[in-house]
N, C-alpha and C positions, 0 to 999 in steps of 0.2 A: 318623770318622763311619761308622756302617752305613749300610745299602744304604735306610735309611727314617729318617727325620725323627726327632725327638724329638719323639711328638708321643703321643695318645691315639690307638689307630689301631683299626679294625675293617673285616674282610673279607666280605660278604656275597655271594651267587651273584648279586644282582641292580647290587651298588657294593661301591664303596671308599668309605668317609669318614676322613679323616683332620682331626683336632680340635686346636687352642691347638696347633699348630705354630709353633715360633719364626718372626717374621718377618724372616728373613735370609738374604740369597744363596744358601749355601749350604744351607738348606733346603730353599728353593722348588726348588734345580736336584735334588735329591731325587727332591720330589713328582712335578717333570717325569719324572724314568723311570723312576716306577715307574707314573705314570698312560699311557705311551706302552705299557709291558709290560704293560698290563691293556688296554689298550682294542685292542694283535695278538693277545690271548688272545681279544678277541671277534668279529676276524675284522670287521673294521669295513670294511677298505679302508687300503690305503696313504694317499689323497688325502684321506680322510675322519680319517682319524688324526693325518697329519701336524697337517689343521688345527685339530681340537681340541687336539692337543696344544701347538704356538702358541700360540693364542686365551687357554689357560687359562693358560699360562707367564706372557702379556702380564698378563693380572690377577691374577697372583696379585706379577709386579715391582712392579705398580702400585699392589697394597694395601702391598707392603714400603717403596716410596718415597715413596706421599704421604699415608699414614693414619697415620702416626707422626712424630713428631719422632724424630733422631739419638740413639743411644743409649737409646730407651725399653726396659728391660729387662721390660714385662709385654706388650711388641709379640708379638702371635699372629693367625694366620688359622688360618681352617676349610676347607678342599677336599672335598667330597660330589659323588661322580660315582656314576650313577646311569643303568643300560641296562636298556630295555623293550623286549625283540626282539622281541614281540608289534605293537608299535606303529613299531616298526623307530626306536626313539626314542632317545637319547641326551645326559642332562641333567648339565649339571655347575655346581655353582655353588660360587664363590667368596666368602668373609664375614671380614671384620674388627672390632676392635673399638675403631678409630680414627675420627679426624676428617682428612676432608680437609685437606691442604697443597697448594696449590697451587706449582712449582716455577716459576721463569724457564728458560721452554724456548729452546733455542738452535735454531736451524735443521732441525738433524736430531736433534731429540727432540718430544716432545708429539707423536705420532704411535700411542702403543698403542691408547686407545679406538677410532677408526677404523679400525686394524687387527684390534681384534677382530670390529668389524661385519662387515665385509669376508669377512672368513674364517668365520663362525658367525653366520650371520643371523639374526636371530629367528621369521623364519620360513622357516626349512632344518628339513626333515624329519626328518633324520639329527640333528643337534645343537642344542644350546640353550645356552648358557651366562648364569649370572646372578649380578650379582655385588650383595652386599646388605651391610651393615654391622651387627653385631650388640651392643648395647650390654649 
């Protein structure tokens, strides 16, 4: 694998979008650095980066393990990040094109959604994260 997804990808001065990325481990862990290497390219902050970069990790696991059953070979998400330094703003949303599954969580799992609030509030100045289903 290169250093970027399989995916439809485009580079704009203002985002990254990256399109129909396979939904699989090793995609998403991908996406994570190369959206970690774009968002110290803008100088965001170490504490501010770290947590988008989490936040979006979290969601983009959690489109790969509960919007698809096992083995769906047309399983894809969309990652679209998106900095407005004017508004000192930074949006990132995550999209799939599944149905929720819901998992039996054991003790220490079912903890991502919370972790993304947690880290990216929706209303923190700095970041946004949204995650939406695309049919």
């Amino acid at each position: 694998m290169t250093n970027s997804p399989s995916a439809r990808v485009s580079h704009r001065s203002s985002g990254i979008f990256f399109h129909e990325v396979r939904a699989e481990p090793s995609e998403i862990a991908a996406l994570r650095r190369l959206l970690r290497q774009w968002t110290i390219t803008l100088g965001v902050g170490s504490e501010q980066e770290q947590a988008v970069v989490l936040a979006t990790y979290e969601a983009l696991a959690n489109a790969v393990e509960h919007a698809y059953r096992p083995g769906d070979t047309s399983a894809t998400i969309d990652l679209d990040a998106v900095h407005t330094p004017e508004e000192n703003r930074l949006v990132v949303e995550v999209s799939d094109r599944g149905c929720w599954r819901r998992e039996t969580t054991s003790g220490s799992r079912g903890h991502g959604l919370a972790l993304i609030q947690k880290l990216v509030p929706h209303q923190a100045t700095f970041a946004l994260l949204t995650m939406s289903r695309s049919r």
